[in-house]
C-alpha positions in Angstrom: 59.4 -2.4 -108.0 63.0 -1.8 -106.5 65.2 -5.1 -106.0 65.7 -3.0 -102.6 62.2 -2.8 -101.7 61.3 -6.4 -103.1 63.6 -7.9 -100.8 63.7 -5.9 -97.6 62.7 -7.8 -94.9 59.8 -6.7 -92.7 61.0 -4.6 -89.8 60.5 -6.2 -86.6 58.3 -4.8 -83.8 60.1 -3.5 -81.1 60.8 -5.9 -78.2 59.8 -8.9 -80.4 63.0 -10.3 -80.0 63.3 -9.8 -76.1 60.1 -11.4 -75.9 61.4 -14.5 -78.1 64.2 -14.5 -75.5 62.2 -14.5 -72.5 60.0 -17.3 -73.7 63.0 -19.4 -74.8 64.7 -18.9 -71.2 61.1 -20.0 -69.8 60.9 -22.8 -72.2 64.7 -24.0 -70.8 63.4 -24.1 -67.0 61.2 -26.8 -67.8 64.2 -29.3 -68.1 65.4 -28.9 -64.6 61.8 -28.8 -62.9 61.3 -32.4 -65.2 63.6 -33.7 -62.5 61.6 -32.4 -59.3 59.0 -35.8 -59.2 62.2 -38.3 -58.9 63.4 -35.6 -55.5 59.8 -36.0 -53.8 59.0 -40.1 -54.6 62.2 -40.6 -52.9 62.2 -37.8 -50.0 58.9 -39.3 -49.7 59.8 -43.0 -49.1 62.5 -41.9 -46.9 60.0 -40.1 -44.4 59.8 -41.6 -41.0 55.9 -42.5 -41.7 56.7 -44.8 -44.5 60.3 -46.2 -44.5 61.0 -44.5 -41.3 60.7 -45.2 -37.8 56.9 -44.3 -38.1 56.0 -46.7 -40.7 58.1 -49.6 -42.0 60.7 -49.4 -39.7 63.5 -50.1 -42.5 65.8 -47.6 -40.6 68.6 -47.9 -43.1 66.4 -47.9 -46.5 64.9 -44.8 -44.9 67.9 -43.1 -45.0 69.2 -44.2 -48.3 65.8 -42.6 -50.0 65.8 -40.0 -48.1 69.6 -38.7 -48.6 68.8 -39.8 -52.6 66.3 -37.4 -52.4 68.5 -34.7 -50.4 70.9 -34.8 -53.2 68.2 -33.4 -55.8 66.7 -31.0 -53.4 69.7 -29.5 -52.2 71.5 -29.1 -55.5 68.8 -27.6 -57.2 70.9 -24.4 -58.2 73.2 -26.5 -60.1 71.1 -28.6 -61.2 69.1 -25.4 -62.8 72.5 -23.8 -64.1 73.0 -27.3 -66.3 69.7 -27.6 -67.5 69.2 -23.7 -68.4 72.5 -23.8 -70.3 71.4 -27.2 -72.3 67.9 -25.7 -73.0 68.8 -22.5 -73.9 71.6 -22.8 -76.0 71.4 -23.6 -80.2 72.4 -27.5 -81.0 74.0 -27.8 -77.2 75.7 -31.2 -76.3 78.0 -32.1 -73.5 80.7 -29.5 -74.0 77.6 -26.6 -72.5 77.0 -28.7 -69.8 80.9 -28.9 -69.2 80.7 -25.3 -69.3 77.9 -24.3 -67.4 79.5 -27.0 -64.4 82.8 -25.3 -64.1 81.4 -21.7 -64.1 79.7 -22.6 -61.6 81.6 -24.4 -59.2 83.8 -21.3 -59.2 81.2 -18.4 -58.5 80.0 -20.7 -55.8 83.1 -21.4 -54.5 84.1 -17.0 -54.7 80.9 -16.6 -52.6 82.4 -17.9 -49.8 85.1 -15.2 -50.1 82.0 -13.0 -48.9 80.8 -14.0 -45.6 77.6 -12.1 -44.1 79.0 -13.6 -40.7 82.1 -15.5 -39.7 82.4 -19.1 -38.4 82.0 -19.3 -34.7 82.3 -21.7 -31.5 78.8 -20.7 -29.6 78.3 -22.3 -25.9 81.2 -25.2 -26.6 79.5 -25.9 -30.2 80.7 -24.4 -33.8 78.4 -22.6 -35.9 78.9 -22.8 -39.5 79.7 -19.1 -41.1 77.0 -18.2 -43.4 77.4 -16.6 -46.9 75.5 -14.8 -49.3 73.0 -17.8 -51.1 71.2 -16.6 -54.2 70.0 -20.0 -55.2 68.5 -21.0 -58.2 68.2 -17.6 -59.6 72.2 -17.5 -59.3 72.4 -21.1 -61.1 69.7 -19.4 -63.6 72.0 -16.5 -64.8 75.3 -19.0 -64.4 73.4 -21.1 -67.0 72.2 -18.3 -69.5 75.3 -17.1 -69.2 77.2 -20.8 -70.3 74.7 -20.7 -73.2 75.3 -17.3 -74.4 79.0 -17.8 -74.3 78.9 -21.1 -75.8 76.9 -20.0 -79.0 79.5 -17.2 -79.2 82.6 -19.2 -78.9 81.9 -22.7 -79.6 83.6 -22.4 -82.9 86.2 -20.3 -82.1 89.9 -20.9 -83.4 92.9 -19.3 -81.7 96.7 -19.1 -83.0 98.2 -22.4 -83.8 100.1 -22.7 -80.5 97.0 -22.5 -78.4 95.1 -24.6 -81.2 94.7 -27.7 -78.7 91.8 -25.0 -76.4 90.4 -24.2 -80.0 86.1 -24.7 -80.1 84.8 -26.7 -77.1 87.4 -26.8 -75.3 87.6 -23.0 -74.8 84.3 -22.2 -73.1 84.8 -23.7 -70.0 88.0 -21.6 -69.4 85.6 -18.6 -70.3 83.4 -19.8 -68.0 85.7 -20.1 -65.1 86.9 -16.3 -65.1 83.0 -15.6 -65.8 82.6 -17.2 -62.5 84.9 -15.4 -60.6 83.1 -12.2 -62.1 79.5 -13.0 -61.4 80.4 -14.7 -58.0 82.4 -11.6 -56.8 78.9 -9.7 -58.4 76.6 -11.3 -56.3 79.4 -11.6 -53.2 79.2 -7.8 -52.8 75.6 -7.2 -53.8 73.1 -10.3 -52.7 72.7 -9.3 -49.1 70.2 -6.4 -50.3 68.8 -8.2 -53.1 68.1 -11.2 -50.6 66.6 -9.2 -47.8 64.2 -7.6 -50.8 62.7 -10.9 -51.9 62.5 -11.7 -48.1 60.8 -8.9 -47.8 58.3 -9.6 -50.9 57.9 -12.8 -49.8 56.7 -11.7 -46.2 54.6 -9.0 -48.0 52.9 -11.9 -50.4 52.5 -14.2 -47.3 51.4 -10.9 -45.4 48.1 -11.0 -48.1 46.9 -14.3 -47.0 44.3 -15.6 -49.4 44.5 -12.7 -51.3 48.3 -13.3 -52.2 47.8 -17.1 -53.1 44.6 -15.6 -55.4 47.6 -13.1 -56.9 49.8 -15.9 -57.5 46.9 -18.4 -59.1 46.0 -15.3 -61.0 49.6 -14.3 -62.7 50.8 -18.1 -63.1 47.4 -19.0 -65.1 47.8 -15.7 -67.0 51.2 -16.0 -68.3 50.4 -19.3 -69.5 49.7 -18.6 -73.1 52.4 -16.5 -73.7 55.2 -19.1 -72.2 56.1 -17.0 -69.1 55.0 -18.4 -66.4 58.1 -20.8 -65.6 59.6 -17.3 -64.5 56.9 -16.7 -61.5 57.2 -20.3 -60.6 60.8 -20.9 -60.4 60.5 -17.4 -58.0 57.9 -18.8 -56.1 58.2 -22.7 -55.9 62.3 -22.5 -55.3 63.6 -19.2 -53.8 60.8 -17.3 -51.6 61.0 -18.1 -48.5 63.3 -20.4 -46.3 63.2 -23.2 -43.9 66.2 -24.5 -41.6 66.1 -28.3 -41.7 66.8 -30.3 -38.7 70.6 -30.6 -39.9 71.1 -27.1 -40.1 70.8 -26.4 -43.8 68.2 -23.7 -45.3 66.5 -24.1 -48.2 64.4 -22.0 -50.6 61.0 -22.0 -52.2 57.4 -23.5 -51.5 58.3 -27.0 -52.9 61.4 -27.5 -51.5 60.2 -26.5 -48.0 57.3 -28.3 -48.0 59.1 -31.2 -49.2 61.4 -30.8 -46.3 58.3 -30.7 -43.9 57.7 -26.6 -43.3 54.5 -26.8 -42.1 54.1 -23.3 -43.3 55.0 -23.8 -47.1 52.4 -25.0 -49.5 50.9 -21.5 -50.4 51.7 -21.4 -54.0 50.4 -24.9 -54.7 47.7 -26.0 -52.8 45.0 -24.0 -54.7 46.2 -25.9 -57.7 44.6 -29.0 -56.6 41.1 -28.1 -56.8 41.8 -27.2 -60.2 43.3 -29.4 -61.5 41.9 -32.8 -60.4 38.0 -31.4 -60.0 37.7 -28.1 -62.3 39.5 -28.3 -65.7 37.8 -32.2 -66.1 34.3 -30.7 -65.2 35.3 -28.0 -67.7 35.8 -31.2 -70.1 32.9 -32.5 -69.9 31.2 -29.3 -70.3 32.8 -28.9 -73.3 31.6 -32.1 -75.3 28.4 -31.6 -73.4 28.4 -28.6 -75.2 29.2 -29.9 -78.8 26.9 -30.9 -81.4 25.1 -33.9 -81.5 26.8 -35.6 -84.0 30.0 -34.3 -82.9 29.5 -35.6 -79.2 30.3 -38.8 -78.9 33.8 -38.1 -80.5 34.7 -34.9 -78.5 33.6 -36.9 -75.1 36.2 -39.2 -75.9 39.1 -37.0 -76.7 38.2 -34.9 -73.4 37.4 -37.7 -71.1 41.2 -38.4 -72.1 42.6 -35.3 -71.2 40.0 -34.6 -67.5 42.0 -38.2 -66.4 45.3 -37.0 -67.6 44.4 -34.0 -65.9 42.9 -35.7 -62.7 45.9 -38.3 -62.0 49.1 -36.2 -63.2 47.7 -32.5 -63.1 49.2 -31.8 -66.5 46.2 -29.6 -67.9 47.9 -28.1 -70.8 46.4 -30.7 -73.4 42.8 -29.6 -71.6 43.7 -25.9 -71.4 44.8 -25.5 -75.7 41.6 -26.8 -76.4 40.3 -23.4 -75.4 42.9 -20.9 -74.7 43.2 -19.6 -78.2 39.8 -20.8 -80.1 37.6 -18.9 -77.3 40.2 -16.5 -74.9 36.7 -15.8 -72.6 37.4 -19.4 -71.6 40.5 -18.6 -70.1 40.3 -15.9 -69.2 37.3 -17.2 -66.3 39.4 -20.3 -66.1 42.4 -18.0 -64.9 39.9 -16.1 -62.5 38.6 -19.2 -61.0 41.8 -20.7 -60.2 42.9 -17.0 -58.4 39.3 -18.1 -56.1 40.5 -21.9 -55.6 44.1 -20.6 -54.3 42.7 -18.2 -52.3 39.9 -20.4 -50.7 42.3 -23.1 -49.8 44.6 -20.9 -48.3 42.1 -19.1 -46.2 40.6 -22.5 -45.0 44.2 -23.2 -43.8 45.2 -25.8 -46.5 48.6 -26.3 -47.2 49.4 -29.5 -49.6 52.1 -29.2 -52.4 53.5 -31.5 -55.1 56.7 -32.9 -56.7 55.3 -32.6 -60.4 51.6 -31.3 -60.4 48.5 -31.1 -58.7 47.2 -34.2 -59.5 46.1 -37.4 -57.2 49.3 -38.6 -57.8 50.8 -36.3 -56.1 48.3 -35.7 -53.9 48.7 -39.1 -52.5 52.1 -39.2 -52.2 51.9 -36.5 -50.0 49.3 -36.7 -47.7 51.2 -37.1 -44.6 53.4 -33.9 -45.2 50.0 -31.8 -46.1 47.8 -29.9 -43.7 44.4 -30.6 -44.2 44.7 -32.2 -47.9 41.3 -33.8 -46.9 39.7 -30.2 -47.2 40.6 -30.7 -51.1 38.2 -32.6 -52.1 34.8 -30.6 -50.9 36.5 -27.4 -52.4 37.5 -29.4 -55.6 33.5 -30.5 -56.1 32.4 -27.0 -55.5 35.5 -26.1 -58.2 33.5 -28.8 -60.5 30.4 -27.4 -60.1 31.8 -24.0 -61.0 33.8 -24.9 -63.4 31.0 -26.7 -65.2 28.5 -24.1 -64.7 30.4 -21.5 -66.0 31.7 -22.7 -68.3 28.2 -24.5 -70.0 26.6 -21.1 -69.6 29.6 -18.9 -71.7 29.9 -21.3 -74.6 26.4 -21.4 -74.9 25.0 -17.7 -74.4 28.3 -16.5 -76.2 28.8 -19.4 -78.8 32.1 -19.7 -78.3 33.4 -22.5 -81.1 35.3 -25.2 -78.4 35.9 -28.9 -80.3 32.6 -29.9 -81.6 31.1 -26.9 -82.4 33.6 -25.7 -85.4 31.8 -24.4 -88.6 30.8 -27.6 -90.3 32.8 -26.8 -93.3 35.9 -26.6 -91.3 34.6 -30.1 -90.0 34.4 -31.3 -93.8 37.6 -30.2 -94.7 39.3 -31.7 -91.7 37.8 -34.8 -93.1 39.0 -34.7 -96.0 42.4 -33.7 -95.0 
């Protein structure tokens, strides 16, 4: 055998590595969402009903949570940009964040060089001139782009002269002229991309049920291959728009429904079902489904993970326990949850979270929810199902879920 052939490297299949890269970008947008639950506990306390005029009365205290809260929800692009260069960037520390910042404050600042209407006085009162606004996706790319640059020129050394903006201290200089580029970009060419995911978004909303059922469908799909952050950030922060009382818009099913659209909760209420009712009742069918000696030790584990399910709506640990072993699982699970999203949504549900569908959350937002009582019958139907259904396919298709692995795999994890 050559030395050549001996140590050539297998070739990589084409579009592995973009497919690496997309996962890693979805993998980064978990950091800035891992802020979301601190916006809605305290845009929640501030709400008339509780602190509020409605409820406590603590007029001051009301506003103080509530403009706490304001400060997460209406930053959220820069807040994304930050994160998404800190996640997605090799060995980052403060000098990406630094980075990331400063690009952005520029490109926000050059969209305002592109007005879609001028500031005018209207019947005696001004009216704030309105620019082209692409959100989080625009903090998104402002953050891949910090990282990229970063990992390129983090080590960089320039002639001696110049050697004090040597490394670090270089990128954010990059990153400023990068903002003037990208904010110029988007300056001249949002308005078209904006009125096309307006118009998507009026087309998805045009489906009813069936576009919540599409939603529940792609997000639970994407799931084992790491993409699903990308329909979510789409969905839950830039479709759609609300005008809140003081005149600013925002973007995306959470944030309006966390700012009271009474219309918003489309992309989440379904989840609720799910997530506090079906995945445990899939649980249990599980161990029910394990061997007898095996049964006492699986119920454990996944009476664990149907409460961590139940209270936070983090189903993950639930949803590994299946999602590779037996893919028939998930692949119903997927298809149950399209049903749940479109059954709520036709019944005229509309609930959301600040983390997950869980009670927690569910709770906490009761007052801001349409209907969130009409929850719990369609979550004990969604327990039945999901109990059912799933009972029936491990059993008539002997699917190997925890506790009914090949008892010599059982022995050597024993031994091990």
């Amino acid at each position: 055998m050559s030395t050549a052939s001996a140590t050539a490297a297998p070739a990589k299949k084409r579009g592995s590595g973009l497919f690496q890269g997309l996962q890693k970008v979805g993998r980064s947008l978990q950091l800035p969402i891992a802020v979301l639950p601190a916006a809605g506990i305290m845009v929640r306390l501030g709400a008339d009903d509780v602190f509020g005029k409605d409820g406590l009365d603590w007029g001051t205290v009301a506003t103080v949570f509530a403009n706490a809260g304001s400060a997460i929800t209406d930053n959220l692009p820069i807040l994304f940009c930050i994160g998404v260069a800190i996640g997605f960037a090799k060995k980052s520390d403060g000098s990406t964040a630094l980075a990331a910042l400063v690009g952005f404050l520029v490109y926000n600042k050059v969209l305002e060089a592109f007005p879609v209407s001028e500031a005018v006085v209207k019947k005696g009162e001004d009216v704030a001139a309105v620019y082209n606004n692409p959100g989080v996706l625009g903090g998104i790319i402002m953050g891949l782009l910090a990282a990229v640059f970063w990992q390129k020129y983090h080590r960089t050394k320039l002639v001696d002269w110049l050697g004090f903006f040597n490394g670090r201290r270089l990128v954010p200089i990059i990153m400023a002229f990068v903002g003037i580029i990208v904010g110029v970009f988007f300056g001249l060419i949002w308005e078209p991309i904006g009125d096309g995911i307006t118009s998507f978004a009026e087309w998805m909303t045009g489906l009813g049920a069936g576009g919540a059922g599409l939603f529940g469908l792609i997000n639970r799909g994407l799931i084992p291959i790491g993409m699903h952050q990308f329909v979510n950030t789409v969905a839950w922060f830039q479709l759609g728009d609300f005008t809140k009382p003081d005149g600013s818009v925002v973007h995306g099913d959470i944030t309006r429904f966390l700012a009271g659209d009474p219309s918003a909760g489309m992309y989440q209420a379904g989840f609720f079902p799910i997530m506090m009712f079906g995945l445990p009742a899939a649980a249990i069918a599980i161990a029910h489904c394990a061997r007898p000696e095996r049964r006492k030790a699986v119920m454990g584990m996944m009476v664990s993970l149907a409460l961590t399910s139940f209270v936070t709506g983090v189903t993950e640990p639930i949803e590994f326990t299946f999602m590779f072993i037996a893919p028939l699982l998930y692949v119903l699970h997927a298809v149950l949850t399209a049903v749940s999203m479109a059954i709520t949504w036709g019944l005229g549900v509309h609930a959301g979270f600040n983390f997950s569908a869980g009670f927690i959350d569910y709770a906490l937002n009761w007052n801001l929810a349409t209907k969130p009582w009409l929850i719990i019958p369609i979550g004990l139907v969604m327990a039945a199902l999901y109990y059912v259904v799933f009972r029936f396919a491990i059993m008539k298709f002997n699917l190997t879920t925890p506790g009914r692995e090949p008892e010599e795999e059982v022995e050597d994890l024993t031994k091990a």
